[in-house]
N, C-alpha and C positions, 0 to 999 in steps of 0.2 A: 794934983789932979792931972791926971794924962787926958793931951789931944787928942782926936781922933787922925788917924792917920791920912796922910793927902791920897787925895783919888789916883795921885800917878801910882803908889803902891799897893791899892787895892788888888785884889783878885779878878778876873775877867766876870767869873758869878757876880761880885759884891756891885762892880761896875752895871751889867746890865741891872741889875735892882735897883740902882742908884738912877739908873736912865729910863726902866719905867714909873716908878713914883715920882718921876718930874725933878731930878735932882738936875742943875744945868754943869756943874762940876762933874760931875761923874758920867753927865751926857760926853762933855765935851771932851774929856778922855777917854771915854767907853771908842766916842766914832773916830779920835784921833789915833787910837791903838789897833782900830781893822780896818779904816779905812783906804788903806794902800794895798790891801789884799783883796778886801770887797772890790773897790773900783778894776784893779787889777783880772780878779776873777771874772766880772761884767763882760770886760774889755778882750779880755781871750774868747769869751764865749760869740759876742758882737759885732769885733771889731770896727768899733763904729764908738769914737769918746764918747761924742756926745749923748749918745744913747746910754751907754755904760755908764758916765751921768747920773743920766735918769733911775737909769736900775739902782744904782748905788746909792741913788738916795732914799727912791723908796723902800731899800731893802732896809734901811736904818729907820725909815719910817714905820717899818710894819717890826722891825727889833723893839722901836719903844711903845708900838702898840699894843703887843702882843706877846713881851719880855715874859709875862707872868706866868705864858703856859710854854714856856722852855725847862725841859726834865734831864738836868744835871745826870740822872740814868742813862739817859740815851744820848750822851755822846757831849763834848765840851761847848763852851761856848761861840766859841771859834767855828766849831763843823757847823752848829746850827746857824746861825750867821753865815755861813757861806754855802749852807744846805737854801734859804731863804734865797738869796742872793742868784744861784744857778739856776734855780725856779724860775724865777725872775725874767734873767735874760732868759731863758731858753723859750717863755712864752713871749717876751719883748720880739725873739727871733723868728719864731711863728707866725704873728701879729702882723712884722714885716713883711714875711714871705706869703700873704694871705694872698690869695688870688682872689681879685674883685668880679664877680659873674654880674653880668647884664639882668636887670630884675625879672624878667620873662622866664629865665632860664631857673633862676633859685624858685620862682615860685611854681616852676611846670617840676621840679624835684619833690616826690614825694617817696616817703617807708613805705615797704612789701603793705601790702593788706590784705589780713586775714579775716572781714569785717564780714556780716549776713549780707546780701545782698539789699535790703532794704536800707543800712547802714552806707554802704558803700554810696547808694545813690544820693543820700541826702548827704554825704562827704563831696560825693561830687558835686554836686549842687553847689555848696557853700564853696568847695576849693573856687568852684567856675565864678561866683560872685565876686570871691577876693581877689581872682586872676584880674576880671573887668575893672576893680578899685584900684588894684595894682597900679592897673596902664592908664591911668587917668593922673596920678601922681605927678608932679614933675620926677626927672630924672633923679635928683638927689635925693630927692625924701625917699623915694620907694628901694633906692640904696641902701641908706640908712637907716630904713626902718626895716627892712629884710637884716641885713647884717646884725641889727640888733634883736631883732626876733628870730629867724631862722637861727642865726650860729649861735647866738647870745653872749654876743660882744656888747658891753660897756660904751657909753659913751664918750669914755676919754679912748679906747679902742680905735673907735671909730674916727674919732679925730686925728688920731693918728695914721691908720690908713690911707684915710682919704687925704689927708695934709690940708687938715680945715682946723680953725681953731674949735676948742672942744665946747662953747657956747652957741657955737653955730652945728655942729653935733646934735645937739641937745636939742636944737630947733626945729632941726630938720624932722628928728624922730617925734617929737612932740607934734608939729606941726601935719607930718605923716597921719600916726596916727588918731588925730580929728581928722581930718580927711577923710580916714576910710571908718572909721568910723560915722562918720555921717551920711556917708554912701550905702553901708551896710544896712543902719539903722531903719524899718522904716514905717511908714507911719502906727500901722497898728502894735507896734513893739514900744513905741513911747509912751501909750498913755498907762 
């Protein structure tokens, strides 16, 4: 009866199948055989390790979550893993470079309006209500909860940004929005 062959001689395909159905052999070779390209490619894109890190790991995270819809048609496994991976950093680089607007400013930003005029004014209305919630906010949350509503950034985004751990992220925006939700709300809309 013949063995199955060891994972170091596997094929790059057999390897990611092996690493999405939870094989930890075939994980472990799969991110041992691109992982000095993935971090590598991070790392050109970032220059910043520790980031590149970060990318590199999630890009082998989103490899094993997401192995199943990789299409040997369009390209090896290699490109797509490191098609994954440039994604990555390039939004990781983004992220960093995001310029943080004062909350006044992001929410006095609004799209062209082509709206009937009777539309327009009850837009205005309501922008004017949320403007006043807005600035009743403390400073962080009306941060936090603009960047995650207006841009729709994440809250691990946001943590990073800001350079707050991302549970305090979470807080802020949760905590935001009660807030202005209870400002908005009011009484004859509750019952």
């Amino acid at each position: 009866m013949a063995s199955a062959p060891p994972p170091d001689g596997l094929s790059d395909d057999a390897l990611l199948a092996g690493l999405t159905f939870g094989d930890p052999e075939a994980g472990r070779v799969f991110v041992g055989r691109f992982q000095s390209r993935v971090y590598g490619l991070a790392l050109t894109v970032l220059r910043d390790p520790v980031l590149a890190e970060d990318v590199a790991q999630e890009a082998f995270l989103r490899a094993w979550k997401h192995g199943q819809s990789y299409d040997p048609r369009r390209g090896t496994v290699a490109a797509w893993l490191l098609r994954i991976t440039r994604n990555l950093a390039i939004d990781a680089l983004r992220l960093r470079r995001a310029e943080v607007m004062d909350p006044d400013v992001l929410a006095a930003v609004a799209p062209p309006s082509t709206v009937s005029v009777e539309d327009a004014a009850v837009t205005s209305e309501a922008v004017g209500a949320v403007r006043r919630a807005l600035r009743q906010l403390p400073e962080e949350q009306a941060r936090a909860l603009l960047l995650a509503a207006f841009y729709g950034r994440t809250a691990e985004e946001i943590s990073r940004s800001e350079a707050i751990p991302l549970g305090t992220a979470k807080t802020r925006i949760r905590l935001g929005l009660r807030r202005i939700r209870a400002q908005l709300t009011t009484p004859a809309e509750e019952t």
